[in-house]
N, CA, C and O of each residue as an XYZ file, in Angstrom:
652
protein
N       0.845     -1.170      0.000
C       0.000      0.000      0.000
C       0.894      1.238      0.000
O       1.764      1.482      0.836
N       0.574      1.954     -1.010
C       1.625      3.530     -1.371
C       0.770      4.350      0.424
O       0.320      4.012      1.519
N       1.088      5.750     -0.578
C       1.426      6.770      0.199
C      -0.172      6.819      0.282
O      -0.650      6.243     -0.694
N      -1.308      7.417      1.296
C      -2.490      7.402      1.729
C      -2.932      8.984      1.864
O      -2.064      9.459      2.596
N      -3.615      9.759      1.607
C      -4.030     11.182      1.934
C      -3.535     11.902      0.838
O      -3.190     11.500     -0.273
N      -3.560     13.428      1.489
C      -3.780     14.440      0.561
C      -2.472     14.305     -0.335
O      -1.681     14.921      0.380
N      -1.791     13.925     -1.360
C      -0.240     14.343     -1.793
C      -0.499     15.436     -2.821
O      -1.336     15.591     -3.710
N       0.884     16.369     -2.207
C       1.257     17.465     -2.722
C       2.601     17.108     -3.750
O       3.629     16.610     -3.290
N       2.453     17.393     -5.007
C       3.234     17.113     -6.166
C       4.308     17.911     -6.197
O       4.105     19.123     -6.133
N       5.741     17.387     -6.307
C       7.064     18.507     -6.594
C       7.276     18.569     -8.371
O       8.130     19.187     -9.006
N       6.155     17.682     -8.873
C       6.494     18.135    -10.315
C       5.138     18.161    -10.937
O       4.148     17.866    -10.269
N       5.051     18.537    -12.313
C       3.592     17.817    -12.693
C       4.146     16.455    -13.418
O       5.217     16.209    -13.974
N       3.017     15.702    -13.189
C       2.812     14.095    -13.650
C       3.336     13.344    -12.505
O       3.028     12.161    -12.357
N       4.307     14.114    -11.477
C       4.395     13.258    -10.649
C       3.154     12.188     -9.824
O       2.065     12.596    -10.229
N       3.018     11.460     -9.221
C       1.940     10.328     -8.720
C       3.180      9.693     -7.365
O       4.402      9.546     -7.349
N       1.933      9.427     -6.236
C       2.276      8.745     -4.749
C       3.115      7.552     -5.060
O       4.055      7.103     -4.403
N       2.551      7.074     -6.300
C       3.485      5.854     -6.884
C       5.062      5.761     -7.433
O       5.964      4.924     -7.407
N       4.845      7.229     -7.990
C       5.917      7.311     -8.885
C       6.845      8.827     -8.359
O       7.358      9.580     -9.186
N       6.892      8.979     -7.364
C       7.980     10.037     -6.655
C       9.341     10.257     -6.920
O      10.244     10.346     -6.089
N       9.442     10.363     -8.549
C      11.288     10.259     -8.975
C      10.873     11.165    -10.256
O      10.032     10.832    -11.090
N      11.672     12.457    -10.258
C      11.238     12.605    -11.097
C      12.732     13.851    -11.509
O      13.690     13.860    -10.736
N      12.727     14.635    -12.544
C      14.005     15.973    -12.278
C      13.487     17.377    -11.290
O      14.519     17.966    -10.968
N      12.695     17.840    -10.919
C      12.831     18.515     -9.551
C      11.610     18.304     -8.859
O      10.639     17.549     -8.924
N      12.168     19.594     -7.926
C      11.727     18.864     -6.360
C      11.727     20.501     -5.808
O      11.406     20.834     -4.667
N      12.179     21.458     -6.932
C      11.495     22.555     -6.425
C      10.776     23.854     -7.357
O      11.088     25.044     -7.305
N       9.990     23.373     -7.994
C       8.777     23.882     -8.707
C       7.453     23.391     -8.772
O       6.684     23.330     -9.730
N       7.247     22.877     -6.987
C       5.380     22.327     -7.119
C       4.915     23.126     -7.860
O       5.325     24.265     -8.083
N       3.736     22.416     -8.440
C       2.766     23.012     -9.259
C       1.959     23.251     -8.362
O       1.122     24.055     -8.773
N       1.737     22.858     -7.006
C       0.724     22.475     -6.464
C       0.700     24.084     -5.028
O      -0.167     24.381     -4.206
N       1.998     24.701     -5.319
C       2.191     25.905     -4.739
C       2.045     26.751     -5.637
O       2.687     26.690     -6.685
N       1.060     27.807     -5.342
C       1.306     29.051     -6.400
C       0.942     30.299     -5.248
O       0.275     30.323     -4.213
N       1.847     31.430     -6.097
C       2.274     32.469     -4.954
C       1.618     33.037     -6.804
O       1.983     32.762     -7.947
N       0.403     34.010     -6.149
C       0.062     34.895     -7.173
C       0.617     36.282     -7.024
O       0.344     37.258     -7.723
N       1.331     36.225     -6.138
C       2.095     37.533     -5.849
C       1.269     39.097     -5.005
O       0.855     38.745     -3.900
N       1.080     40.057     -5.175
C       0.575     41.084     -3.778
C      -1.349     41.084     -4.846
O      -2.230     41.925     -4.662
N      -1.409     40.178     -5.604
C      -2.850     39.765     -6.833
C      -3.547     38.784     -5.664
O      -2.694     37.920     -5.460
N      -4.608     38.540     -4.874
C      -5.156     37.427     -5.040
C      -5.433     36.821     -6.372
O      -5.239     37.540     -7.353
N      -6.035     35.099     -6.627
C      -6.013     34.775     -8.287
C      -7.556     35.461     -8.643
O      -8.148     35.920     -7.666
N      -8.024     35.528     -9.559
C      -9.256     35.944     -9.969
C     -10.350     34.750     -9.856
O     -11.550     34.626     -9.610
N      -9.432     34.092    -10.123
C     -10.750     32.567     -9.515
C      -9.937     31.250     -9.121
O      -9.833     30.289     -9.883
N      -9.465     31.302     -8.057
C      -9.244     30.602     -6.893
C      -9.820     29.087     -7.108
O      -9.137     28.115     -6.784
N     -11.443     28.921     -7.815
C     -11.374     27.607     -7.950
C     -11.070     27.259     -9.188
O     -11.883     26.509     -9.726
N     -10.167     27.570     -9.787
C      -9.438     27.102    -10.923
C      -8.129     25.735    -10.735
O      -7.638     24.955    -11.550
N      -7.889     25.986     -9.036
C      -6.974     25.096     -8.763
C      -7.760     23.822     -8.398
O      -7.048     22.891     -8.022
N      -9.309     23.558     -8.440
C      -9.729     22.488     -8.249
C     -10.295     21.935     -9.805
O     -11.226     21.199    -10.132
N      -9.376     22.584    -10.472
C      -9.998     21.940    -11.985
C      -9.202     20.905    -12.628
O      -8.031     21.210    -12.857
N      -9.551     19.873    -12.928
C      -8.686     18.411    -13.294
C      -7.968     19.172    -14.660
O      -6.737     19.148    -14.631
N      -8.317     19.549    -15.329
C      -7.544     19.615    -16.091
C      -6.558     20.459    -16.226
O      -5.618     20.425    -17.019
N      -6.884     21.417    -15.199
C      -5.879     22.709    -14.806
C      -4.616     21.850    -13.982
O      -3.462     21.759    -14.401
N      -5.137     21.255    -12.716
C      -3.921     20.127    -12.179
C      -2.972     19.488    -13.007
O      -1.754     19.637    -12.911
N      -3.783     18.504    -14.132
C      -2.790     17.979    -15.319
C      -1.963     18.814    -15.934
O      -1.054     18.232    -16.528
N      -1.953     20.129    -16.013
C      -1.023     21.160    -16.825
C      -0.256     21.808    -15.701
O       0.606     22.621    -16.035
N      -0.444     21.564    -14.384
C       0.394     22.645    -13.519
C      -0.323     23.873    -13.730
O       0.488     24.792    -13.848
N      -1.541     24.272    -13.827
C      -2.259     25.627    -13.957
C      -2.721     25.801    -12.507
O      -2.830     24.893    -11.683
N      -3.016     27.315    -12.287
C      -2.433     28.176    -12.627
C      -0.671     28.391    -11.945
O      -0.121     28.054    -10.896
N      -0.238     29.125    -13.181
C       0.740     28.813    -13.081
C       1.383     30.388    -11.866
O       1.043     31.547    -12.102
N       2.241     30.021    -10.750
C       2.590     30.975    -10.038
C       4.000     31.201     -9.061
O       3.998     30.524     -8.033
N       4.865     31.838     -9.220
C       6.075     31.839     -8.575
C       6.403     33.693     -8.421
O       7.556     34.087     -8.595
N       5.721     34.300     -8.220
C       5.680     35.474     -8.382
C       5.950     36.389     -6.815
O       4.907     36.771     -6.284
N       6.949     36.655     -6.260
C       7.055     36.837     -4.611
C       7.401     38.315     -5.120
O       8.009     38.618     -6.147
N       6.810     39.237     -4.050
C       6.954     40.424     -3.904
C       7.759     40.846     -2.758
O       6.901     40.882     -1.877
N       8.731     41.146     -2.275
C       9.161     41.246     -0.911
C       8.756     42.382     -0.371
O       8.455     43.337     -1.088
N       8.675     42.449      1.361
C       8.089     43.609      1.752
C       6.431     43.594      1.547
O       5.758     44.367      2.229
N       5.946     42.915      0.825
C       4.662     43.130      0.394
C       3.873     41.903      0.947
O       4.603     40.938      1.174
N       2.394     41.698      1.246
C       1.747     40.955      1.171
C       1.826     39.720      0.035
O       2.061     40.338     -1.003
N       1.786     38.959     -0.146
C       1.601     37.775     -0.965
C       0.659     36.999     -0.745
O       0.611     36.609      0.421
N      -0.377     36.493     -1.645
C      -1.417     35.708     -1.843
C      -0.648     34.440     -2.407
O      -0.293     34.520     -3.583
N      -0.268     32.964     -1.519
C      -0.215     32.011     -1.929
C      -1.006     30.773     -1.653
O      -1.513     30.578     -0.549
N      -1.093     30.093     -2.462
C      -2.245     28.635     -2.425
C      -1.842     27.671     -2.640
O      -1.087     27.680     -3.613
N      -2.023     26.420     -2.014
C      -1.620     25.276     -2.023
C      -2.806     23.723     -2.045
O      -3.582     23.428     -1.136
N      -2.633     23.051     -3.194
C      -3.073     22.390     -2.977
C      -2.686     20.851     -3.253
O      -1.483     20.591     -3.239
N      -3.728     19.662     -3.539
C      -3.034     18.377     -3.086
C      -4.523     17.372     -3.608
O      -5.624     17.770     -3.230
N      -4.429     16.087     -4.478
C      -5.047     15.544     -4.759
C      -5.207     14.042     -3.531
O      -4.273     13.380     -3.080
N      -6.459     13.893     -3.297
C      -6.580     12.727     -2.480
C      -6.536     11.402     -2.779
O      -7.296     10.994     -3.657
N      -5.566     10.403     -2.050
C      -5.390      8.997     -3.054
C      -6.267      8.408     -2.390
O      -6.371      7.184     -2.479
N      -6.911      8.985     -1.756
C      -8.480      7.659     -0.628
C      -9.702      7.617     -1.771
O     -10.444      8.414     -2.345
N      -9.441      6.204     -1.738
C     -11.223      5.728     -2.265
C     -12.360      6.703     -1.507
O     -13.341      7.031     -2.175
N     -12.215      7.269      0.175
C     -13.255      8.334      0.364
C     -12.539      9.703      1.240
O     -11.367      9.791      1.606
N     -13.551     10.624      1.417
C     -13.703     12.251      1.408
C     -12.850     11.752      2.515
O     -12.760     10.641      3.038
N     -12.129     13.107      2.769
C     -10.549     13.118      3.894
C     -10.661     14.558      4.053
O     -10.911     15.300      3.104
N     -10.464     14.991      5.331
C      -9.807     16.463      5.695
C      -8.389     16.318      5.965
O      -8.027     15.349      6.632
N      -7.554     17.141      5.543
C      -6.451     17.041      5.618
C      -6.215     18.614      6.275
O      -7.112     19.457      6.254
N      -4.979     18.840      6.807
C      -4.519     20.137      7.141
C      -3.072     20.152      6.762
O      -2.123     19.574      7.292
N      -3.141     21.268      5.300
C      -1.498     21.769      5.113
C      -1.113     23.252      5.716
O      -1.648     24.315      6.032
N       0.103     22.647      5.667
C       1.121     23.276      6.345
C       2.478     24.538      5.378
O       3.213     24.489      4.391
N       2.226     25.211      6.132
C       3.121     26.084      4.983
C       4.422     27.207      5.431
O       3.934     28.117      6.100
N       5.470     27.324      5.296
C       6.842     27.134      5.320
C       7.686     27.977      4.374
O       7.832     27.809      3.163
N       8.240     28.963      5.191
C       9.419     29.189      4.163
C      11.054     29.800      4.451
O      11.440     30.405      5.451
N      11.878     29.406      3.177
C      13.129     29.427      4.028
C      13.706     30.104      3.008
O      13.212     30.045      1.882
N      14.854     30.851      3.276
C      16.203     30.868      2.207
C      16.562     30.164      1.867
O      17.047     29.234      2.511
N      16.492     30.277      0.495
C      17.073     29.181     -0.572
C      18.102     28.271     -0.493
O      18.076     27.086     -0.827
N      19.241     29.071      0.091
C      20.167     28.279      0.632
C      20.186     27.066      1.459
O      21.014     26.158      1.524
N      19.098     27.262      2.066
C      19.267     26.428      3.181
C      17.786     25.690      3.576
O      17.338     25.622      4.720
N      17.187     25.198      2.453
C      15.921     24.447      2.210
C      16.386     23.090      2.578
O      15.516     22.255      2.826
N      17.453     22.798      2.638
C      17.293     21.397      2.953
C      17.487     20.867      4.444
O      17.742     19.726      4.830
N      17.229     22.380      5.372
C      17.666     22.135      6.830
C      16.221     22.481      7.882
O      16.067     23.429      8.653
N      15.389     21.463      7.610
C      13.794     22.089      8.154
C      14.035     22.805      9.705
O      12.991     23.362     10.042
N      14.935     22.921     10.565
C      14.845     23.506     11.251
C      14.821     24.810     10.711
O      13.774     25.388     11.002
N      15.314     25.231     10.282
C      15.791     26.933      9.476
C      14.373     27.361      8.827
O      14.181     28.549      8.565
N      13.152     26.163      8.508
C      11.589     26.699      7.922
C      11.305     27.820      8.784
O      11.729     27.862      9.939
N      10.606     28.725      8.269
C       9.855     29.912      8.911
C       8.727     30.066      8.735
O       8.263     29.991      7.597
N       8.045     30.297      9.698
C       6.409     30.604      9.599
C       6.362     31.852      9.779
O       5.443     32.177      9.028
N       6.764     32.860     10.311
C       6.269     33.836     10.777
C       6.058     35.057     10.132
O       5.777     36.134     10.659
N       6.169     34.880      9.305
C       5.272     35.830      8.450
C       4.731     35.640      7.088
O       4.862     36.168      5.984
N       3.812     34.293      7.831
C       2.754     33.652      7.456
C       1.538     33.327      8.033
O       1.433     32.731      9.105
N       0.412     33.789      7.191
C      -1.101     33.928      7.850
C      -2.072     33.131      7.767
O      -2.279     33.634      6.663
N      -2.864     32.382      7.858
C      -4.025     32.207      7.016
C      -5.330     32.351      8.122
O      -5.146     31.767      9.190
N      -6.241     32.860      8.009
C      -7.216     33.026      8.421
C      -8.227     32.342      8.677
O      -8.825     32.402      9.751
N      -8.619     31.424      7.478
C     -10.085     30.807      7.749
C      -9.617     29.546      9.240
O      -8.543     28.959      9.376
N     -10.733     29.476     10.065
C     -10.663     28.200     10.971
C      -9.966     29.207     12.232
O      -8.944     29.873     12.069
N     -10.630     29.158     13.287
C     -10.307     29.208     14.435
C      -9.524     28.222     15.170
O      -8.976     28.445     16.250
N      -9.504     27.338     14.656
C      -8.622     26.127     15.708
C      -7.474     25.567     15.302
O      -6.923     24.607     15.840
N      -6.931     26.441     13.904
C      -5.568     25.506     13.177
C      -4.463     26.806     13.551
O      -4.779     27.970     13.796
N      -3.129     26.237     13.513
C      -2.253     27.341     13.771
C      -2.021     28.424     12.434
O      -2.345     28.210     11.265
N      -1.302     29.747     13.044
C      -1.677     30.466     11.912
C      -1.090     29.942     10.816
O      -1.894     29.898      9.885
N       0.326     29.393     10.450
C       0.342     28.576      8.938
C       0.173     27.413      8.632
O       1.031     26.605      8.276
N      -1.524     27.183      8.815
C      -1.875     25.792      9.099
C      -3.670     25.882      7.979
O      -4.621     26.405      8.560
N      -3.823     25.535      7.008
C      -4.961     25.743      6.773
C      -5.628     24.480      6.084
O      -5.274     24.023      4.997
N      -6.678     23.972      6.907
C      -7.772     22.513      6.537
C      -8.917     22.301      5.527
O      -9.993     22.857      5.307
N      -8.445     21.584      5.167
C      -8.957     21.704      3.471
C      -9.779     20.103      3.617
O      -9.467     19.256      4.454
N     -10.934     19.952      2.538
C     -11.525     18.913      2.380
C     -11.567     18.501      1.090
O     -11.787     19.326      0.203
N     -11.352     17.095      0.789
C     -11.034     16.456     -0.783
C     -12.090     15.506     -0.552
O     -12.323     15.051      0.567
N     -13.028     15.057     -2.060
C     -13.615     14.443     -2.402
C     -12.063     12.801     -2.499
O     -10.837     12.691     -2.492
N     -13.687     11.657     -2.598
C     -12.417     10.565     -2.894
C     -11.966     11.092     -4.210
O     -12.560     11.865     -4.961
N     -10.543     10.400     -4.376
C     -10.100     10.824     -5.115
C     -10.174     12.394     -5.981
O     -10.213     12.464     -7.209
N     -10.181     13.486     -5.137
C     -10.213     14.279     -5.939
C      -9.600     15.289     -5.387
O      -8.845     15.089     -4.436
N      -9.863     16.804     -5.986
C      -8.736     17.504     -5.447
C      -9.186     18.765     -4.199
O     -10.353     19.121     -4.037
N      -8.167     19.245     -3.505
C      -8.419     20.108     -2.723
C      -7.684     21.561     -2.508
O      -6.492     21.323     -2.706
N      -7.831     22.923     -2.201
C      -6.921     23.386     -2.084
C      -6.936     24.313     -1.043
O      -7.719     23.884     -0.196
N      -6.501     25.269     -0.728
C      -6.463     26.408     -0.027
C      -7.281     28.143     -1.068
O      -6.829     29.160     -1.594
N      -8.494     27.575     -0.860
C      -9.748     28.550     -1.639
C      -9.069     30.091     -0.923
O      -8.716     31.102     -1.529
N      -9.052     29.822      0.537
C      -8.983     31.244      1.260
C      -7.096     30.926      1.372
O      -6.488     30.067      2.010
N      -6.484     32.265      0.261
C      -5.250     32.024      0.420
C      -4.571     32.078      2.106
O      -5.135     32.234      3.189
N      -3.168     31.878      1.751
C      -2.462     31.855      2.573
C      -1.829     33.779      2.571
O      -1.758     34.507      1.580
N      -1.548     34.055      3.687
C      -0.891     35.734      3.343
C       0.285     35.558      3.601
O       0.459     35.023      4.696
N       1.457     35.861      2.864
C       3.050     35.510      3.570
C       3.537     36.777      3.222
O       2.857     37.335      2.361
N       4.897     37.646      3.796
C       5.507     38.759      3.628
C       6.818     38.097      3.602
O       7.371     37.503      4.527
N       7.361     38.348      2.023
C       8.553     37.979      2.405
C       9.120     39.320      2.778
O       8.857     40.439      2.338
N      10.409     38.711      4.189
C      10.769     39.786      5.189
C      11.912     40.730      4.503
O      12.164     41.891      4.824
N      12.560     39.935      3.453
C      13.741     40.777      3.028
C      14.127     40.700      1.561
O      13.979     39.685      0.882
N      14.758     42.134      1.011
C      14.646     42.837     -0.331
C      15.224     41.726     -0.856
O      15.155     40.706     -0.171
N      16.052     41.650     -2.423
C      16.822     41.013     -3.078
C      17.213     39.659     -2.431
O      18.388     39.438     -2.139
N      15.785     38.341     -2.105
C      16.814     37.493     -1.547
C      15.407     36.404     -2.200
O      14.276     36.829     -2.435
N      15.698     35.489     -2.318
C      14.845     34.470     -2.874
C      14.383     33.808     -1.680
O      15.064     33.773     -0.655
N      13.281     33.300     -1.782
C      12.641     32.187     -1.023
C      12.122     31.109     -1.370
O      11.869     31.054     -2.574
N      11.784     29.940     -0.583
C      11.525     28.585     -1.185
C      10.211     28.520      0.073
O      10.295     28.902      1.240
N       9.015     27.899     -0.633
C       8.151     27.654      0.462
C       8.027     26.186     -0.014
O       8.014     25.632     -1.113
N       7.912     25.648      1.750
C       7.137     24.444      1.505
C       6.165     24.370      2.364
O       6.026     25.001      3.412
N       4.924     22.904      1.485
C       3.866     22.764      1.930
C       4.271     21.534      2.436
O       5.159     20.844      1.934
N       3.412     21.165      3.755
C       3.972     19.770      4.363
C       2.418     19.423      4.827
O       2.069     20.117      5.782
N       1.604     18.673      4.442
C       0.196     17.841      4.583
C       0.519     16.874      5.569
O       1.307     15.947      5.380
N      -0.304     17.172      6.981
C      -0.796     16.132      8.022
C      -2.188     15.616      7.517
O      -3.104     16.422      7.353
N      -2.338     14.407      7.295
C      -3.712     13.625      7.219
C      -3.340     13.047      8.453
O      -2.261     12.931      9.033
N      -4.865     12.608      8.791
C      -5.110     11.422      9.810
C      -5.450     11.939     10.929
O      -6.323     12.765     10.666
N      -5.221     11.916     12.209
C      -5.161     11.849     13.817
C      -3.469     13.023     13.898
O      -2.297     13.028     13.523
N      -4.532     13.900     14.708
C      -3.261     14.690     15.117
C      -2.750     15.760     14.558
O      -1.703     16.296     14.921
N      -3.621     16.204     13.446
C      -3.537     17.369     12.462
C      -3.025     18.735     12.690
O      -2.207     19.380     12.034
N      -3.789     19.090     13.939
C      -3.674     20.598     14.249
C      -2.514     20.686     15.567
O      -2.525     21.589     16.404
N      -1.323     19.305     15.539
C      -0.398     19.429     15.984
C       0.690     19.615     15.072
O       1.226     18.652     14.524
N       1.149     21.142     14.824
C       2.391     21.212     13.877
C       2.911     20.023     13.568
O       2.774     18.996     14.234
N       3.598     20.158     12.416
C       4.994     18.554     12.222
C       6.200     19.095     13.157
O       6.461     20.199     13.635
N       6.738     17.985     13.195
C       8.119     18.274     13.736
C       9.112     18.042     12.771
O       9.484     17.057     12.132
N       9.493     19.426     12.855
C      10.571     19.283     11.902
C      12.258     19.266     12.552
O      13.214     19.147     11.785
């Protein structure tokens, strides 16, 4: 039995089955529409928009508000709440999850999830995302950032991961 719950893709065509692919840092499944919310938000629950990596978004404003969204197709035969998680670091140093940063990262909807924590619901097999974006500021001018999304399914959700 593969991987179970919401999975978040590091490529398009990637699949829970098939996790090998050439990168690992251009999810499709993250899009930063930049200081824009998108104009229609449920565009990321459209199958055929998923199959293309639509809409397409890597657009960070620093200093500024940012509207980013994340989402994740469900491998359960039935409906799952999942809660993702969202993260970001200097580029440099993405491969050291202690160094992830939340803090100046928002999301609003749900009273009971932490603030970069937002719970999403997927049909079986189908897709889910973050409708009510995420708000992130990146903190500093001329410097790149890498966000990641990290999905708790199951028991225990609205306890951060440990990274």
């Amino acid at each position: 039995m593969g991987y179970q719950g919401l999975f978040i893709r590091d490529y398009v065509g990637e699949t829970p089955d098939n996790a090998k692919g050439p990168s690992w840092t251009q999810s499709p499944d993250i899009c930063i529409s930049g200081t824009v919310p998108l104009k229609d938000p449920l565009s990321l629950l459209d199958m055929d928009n998923y199959n293309k990596g639509l809409p397409d978004g890597d657009n960070q404003t620093p200093l500024q508000t940012n509207f980013v969204y994340a989402r994740g197709i469900n491998t359960e035969q039935v409906g799952i709440t999942s809660t993702i998680y969202l993260y970001y670091v200097d580029t440099s140093i993405v491969l050291w999850p202690q160094n992830w940063k939340m803090d100046t990262i928002m999301h609003t909807e749900g009273t009971n999830v932490p603030i970069n924590a937002a719970q999403v619901v997927a049909q079986a097999q189908g897709l889910a995302a973050t409708i009510e974006p995420f708000k992130w500021t990146p903190p500093r001018q001329d410097n790149h950032y890498c966000l990641v999304a990290w999905v708790k399914n199951g028991d225990d959700q609205l306890e951060p991961p440990d990274l």
